[in-house]
C-alpha positions in Angstrom: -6.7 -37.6 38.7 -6.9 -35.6 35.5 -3.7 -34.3 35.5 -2.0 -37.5 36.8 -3.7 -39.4 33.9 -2.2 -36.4 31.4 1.1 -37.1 33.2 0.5 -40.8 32.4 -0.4 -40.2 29.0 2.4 -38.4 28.1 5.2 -40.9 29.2 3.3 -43.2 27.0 3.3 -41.1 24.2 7.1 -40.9 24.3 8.2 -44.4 26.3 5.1 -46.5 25.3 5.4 -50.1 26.8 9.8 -49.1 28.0 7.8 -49.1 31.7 7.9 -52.6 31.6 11.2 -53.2 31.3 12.3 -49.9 33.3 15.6 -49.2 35.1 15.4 -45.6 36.1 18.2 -44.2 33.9 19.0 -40.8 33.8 17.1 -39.3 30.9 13.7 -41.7 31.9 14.5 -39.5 35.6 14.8 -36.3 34.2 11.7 -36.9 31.6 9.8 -37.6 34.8 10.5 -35.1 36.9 9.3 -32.8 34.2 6.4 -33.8 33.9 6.1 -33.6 37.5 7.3 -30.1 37.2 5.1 -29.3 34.4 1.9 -30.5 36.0 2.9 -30.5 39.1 3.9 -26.7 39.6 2.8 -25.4 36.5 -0.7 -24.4 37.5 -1.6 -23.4 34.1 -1.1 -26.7 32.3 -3.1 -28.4 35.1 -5.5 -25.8 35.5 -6.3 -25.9 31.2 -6.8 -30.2 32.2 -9.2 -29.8 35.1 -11.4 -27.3 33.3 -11.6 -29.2 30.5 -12.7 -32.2 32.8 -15.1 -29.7 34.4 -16.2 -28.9 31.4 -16.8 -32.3 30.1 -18.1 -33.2 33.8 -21.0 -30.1 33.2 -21.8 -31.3 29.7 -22.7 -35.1 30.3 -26.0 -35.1 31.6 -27.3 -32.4 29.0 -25.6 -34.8 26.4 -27.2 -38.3 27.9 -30.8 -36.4 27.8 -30.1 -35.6 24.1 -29.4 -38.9 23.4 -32.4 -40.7 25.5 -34.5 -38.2 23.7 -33.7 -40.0 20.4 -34.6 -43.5 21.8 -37.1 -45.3 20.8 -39.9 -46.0 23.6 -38.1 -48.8 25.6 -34.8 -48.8 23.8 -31.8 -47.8 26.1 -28.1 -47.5 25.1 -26.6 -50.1 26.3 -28.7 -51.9 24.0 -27.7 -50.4 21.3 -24.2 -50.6 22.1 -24.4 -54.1 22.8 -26.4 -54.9 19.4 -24.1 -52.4 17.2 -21.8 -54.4 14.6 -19.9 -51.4 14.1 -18.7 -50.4 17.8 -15.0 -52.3 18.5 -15.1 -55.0 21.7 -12.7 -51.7 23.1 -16.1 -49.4 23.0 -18.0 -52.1 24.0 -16.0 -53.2 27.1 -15.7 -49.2 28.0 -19.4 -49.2 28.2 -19.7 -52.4 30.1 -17.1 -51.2 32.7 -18.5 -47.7 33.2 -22.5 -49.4 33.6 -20.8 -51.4 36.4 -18.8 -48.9 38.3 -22.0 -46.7 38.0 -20.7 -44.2 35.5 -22.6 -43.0 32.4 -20.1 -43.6 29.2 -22.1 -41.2 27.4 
């Protein structure tokens, strides 16, 4: 999935919302099917994504024990998060949707 959202995230970059309106031209086809080259076949570009991913994946629960170590006794958080006047309604969203689908956003 890493390397299909990098994919994703680099037509974007170049095309931003064009998707919406698409008609597969010729230059939108041949952007595409390089990226599906480059990602696709190019095991070093997605090899590079997935171990970043792996490394972020390794990381998390050291990170989230760093963090609940500097709670307060009681305080979680989501608390925090959802009490914070400086964390967008984005960040704060992010963290609702990753509580419910069981992730950890931190």
């Amino acid at each position: 999935f890493s390397v299909i959202a990098k994919m994703l995230h680099d037509y974007l970059e170049r095309h931003g919302d064009a998707w919406k309106t698409l008609s597969l031209d010729k230059a939108t086809g041949d952007f595409l099917h390089s990226l599906l080259t480059k990602y696709g076949h190019d095991s070093a570009a997605a090899t590079a994504i997935l171990a970043v991913e792996k490394r972020l994946v390794s990381s998390t629960p050291t990170s989230a024990k760093t963090v609940e170590g500097m709670l307060r006794p009681g305080e979680t958080l989501e608390g925090l998060i959802s009490s914070s006047n400086h964390l967008s309604a984005t960040t704060k969203a992010a963290v609702q949707a990753a509580s419910l689908s069981g992730r950890s956003c931190c």
